[in-house]
N, C-alpha and C positions, 0 to 999 in steps of 0.2 A: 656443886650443883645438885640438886634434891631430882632425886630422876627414877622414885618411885612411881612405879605402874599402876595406872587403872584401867578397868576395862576397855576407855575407850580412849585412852591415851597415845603418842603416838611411838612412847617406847614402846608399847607391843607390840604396833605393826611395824616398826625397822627390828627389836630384835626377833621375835616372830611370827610375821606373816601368815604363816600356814596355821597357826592356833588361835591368832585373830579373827582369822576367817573365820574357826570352827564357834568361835566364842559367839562371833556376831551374828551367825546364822540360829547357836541358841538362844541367843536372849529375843529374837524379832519371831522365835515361835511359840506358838500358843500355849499357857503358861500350864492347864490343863493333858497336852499332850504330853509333855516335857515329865511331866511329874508322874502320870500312868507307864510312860517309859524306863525313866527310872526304876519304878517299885519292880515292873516285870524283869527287869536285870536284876537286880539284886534277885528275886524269886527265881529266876535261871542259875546264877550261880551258886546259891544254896542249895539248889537239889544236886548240883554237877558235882559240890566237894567232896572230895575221896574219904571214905572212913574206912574203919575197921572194931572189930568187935570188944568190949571192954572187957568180957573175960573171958579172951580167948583160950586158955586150958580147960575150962569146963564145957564151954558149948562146945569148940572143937570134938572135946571127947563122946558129948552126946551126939552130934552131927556125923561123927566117925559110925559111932554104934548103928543111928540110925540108916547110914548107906549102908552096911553088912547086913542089917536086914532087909536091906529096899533088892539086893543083889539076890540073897539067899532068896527072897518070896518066886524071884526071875525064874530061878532054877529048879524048885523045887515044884513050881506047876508041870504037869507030864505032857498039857498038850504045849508047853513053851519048848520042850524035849525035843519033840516029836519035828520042831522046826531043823534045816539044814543049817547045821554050827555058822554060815557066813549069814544066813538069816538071825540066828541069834545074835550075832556080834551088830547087824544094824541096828537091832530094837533096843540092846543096848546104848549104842551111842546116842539113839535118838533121844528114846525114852527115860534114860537115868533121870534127867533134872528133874521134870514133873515126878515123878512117884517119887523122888527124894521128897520134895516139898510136902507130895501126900502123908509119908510119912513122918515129917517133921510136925506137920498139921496134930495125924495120931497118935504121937508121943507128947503133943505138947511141949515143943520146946520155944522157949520164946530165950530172945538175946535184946543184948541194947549195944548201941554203937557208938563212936565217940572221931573226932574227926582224926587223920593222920596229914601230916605231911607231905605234901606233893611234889615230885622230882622236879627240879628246872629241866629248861629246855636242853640245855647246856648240861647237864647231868644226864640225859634222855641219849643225846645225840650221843654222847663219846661209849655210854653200856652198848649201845645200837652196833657200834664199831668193833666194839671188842669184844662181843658175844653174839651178833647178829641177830637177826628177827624173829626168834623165839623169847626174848626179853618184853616184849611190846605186850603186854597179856591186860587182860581186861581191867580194869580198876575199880573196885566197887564203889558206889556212890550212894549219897542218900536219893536219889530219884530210885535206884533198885531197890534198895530197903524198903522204901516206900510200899514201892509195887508189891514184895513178900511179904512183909507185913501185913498188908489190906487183903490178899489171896489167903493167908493163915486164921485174919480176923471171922472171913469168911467161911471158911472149912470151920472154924469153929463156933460159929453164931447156929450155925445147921446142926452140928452137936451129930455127927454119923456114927451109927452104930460100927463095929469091927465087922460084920458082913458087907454095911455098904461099901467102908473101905476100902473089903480085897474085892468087891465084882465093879467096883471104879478103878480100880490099878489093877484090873483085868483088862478094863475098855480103854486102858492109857499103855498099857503095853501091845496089847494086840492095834497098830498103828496098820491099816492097810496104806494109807498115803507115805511111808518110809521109802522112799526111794530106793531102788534096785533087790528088790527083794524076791527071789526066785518064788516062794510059795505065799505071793499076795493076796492071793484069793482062799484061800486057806486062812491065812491072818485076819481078811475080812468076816471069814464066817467067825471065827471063835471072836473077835469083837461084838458082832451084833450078838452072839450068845451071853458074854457080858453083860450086855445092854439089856438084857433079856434079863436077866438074871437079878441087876439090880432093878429095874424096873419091879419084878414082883417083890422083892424083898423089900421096897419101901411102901408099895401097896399094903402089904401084910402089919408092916409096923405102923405106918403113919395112913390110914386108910382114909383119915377125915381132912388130908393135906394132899391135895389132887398135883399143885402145882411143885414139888418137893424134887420130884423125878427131874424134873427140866433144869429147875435150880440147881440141883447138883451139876449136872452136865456143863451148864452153863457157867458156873461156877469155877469146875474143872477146866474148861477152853481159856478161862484168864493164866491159865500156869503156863502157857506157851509162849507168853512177853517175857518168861526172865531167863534168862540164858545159863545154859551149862555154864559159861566162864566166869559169871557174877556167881554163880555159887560154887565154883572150884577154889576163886580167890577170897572171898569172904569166910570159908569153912575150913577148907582142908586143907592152900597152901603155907599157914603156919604150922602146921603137920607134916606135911608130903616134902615141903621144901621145893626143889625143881623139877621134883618125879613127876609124872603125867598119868594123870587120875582114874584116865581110861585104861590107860593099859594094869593100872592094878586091880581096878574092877573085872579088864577080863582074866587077869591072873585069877582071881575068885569065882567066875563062872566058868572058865574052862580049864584049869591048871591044867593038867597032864598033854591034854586036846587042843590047843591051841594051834601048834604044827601041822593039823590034819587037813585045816584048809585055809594058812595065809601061804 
């Protein structure tokens, strides 16, 4: 007997019922929604696939270089000093991703990505078991790249001089909103003297570009969508391996000092 299926046949609905259903409710809807729906899934899952970087030894390297500077600038400012070492270790945690970026922005490094392969469920659940929940780490995606990308295009369409740079990764480190930080109001002032500071330094260079100052700032605020962990696992942990990025940053701001107040 010829007991091929058609959509509206009745071997579908004895052998499956429940995809029958799903089939019939598609085809009796509007033929317009159906197809706008579609193209948006396919566009959802395109931005969600995991990549990683096509030459990972080289950007790595530069991405390396570029945090050891983004740490040394931390330490070397005297009113960053002058903070309570558990105040320096929050501005740290908070603040590394953006000033990484800025600096990434000011060296100009640009990378290209390429997709990878993504764990099964079934591959997920049994590492989960036998390493537990520090395994689960964030996955870069092109939706983040996206997002660093258009943030770098930006910093660099504006073309900032090396002043504007360090009195904006002045007003990105001195964060008064950092949670738990003994000398907040302290952190507040030396931000708006940042603020201050670039402010007249783009007055002075760009004097016929009123709106410049805002732009930057404003520009700046987009760095706060990408998260330390898209940039931990897209840059460093083909470097670091399972090491943990923070604590070797604070290995670099406070080696000897570290003990003195965890």
């Amino acid at each position: 007997m010829d007991c091929r299926c058609h959509s509206s046949g009745n071997c579908d609905r004895l052998s499956n019922p429940i995809l029958f259903n799903i089939l019939s409710q598609m085809d009796h809807s509007r033929p317009h929604e159906n197809s706008y729906s579609s193209v948006s899934h396919r566009c959802t899952c395109e931005m969600r696939r995991t990549v990683g970087l096509k030459r990972p030894s080289e950007v790595c390297k530069e991405a390396s270089v570029v945090l050891v500077k983004t740490v040394h600038f931390m330490k070397n400012l005297p009113a960053f000093n002058q903070l309570p070492p558990k105040d320096q270790y929050l501005l740290l945690k908070n603040c590394w991703a953006p000033l990484f970026i800025l600096g990434l922005a000011q060296e100009h490094v640009d990378f290209d990505v390429m997709d990878t392969p993504a764990d099964s469920m079934l591959k997920k659940i049994l590492l989960n078991r036998q390493q537990g929940p520090d395994t689960d780490r964030e996955q870069p995606t092109m939706a983040g790249v996206s997002k660093l990308k258009y943030c770098l295009k930006k910093f660099w369409s504006l073309d900032l001089s090396p002043k504007e740079y360090a009195y904006l990764k002045g007003t990105t480190i001195f964060n008064p909103d950092v949670p738990d930080l003994k000398a907040g109001l302290f952190v507040e002032g030396l931000q708006q003297e940042a603020q201050h500071a670039l402010s007249e330094v783009v007055q002075l260079l760009h004097s016929g570009d009123r709106g410049r100052f805002a732009q930057i700032l404003l520009t700046a605020s987009s760095l706060q969508s990408i998260t330390p962990g898209f940039l931990t696992e897209l840059f460093f942990r083909p470097v670091i391996g399972p090491a943990d990025l923070l604590e070797l940053m604070v290995d670099m701001l406070f080696k000897d000092s570290i003990d003195s107040w965890s």
